[in-house]
N, C-alpha and C positions, 0 to 999 in steps of 0.2 A: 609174139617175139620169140625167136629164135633161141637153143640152147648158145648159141657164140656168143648172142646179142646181147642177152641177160650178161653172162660171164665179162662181157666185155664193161656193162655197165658195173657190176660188181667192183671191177679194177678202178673206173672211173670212181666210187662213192669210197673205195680204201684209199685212194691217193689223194683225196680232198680231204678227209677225216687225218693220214697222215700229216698233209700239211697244215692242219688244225692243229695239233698236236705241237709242233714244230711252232707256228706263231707263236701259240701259247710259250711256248719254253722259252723263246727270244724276247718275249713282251715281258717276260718275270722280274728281270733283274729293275727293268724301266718301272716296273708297278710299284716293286719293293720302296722305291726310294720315295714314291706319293703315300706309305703305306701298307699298300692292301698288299698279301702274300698267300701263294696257296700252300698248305700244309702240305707236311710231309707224307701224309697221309692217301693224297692223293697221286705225288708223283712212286709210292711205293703200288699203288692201284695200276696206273697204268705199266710201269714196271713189271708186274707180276700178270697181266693179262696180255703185253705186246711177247715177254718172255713164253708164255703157254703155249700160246697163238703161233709163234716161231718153232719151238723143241716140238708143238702137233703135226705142222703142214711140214717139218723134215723126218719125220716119223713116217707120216702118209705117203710123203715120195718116196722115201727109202723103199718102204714095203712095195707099192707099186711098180719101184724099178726091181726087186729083188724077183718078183711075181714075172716079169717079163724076162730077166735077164738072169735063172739061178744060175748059172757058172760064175757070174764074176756077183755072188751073195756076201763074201766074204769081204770082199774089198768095199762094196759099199756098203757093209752093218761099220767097216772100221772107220770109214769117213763119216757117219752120219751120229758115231761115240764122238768124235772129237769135234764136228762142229758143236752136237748137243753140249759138251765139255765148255766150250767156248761162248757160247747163249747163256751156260746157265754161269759161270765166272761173269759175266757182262753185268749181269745179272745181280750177283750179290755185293757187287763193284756198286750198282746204281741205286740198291736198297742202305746199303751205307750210307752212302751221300744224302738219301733222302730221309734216313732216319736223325740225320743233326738238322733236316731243315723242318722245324717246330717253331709259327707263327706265336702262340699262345707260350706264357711263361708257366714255369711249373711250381704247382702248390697255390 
C-alpha cells in the first residue's frame, strides 16, 4: 500500500473513532436516565488527549509552514498562540464540566 493509501486510511479509522466518540456523548444523557453513567473521569481522559492531539498537530504545522515559509514566521507563531490559547480555554471549559460529572457518591 501506498504512502497516500495508508494516510488516507488513517483519516478513514480517526473519523470513525470520532464519530464513536460523538454517539458515545449523545447516548449519555439516554443511558443516565436507565442508570448507567460514564464518570467524569473519563470524559476528563478524552478531554486531555483530543486537547494534546490538537495543540501537537498545530505545532507540527506551524513549524512546517514556518520551515517553508520563514518570511511570514511571525505572523504564523502568532496565529498558532491564539488558536493554541483557544484549544487549551476549550479545554479547561470541558475539564469543569467533567469534573462535577461524578457517577459514584462521595465518602
Amino acid at each position: 500500500m501506498s504512502n497516500q493509501g495508508v494516510s488516507s486510511v488513517i483519516k478513514v479509522v480517526k473519523i470513525v473513532a470520532l464519530s464513536l466518540f460523538a454517539a458515545l456523548a449523545v447516548a449519555e444523557p439516554a443511558s443516565a436516565a436507565e442508570g448507567t453513567t460514564f464518570s467524569g473521569a473519563f470524559g476528563v481522559g478524552l478531554t486531555v488527549i483530543g486537547a494534546a492531539y490538537g495543540i501537537g498537530r498545530l505545532a507540527g504545522c506551524a513549524l512546517e509552514s514556518m520551515a517553508r515559509q520563514p518570511e511570514v514566521a511571525g505572523q504564523i507563531q502568532t496565529a498558532m498562540i491564539i488558536a493554541a490559547a483557544l484549544i487549551e480555554g476549550f479545554t479547561f471549559y470541558a475539564l469543569v464540566i467533567c469534573s462535577g460529572q461524578n457517577p459514584w457518591p462521595a465518602g
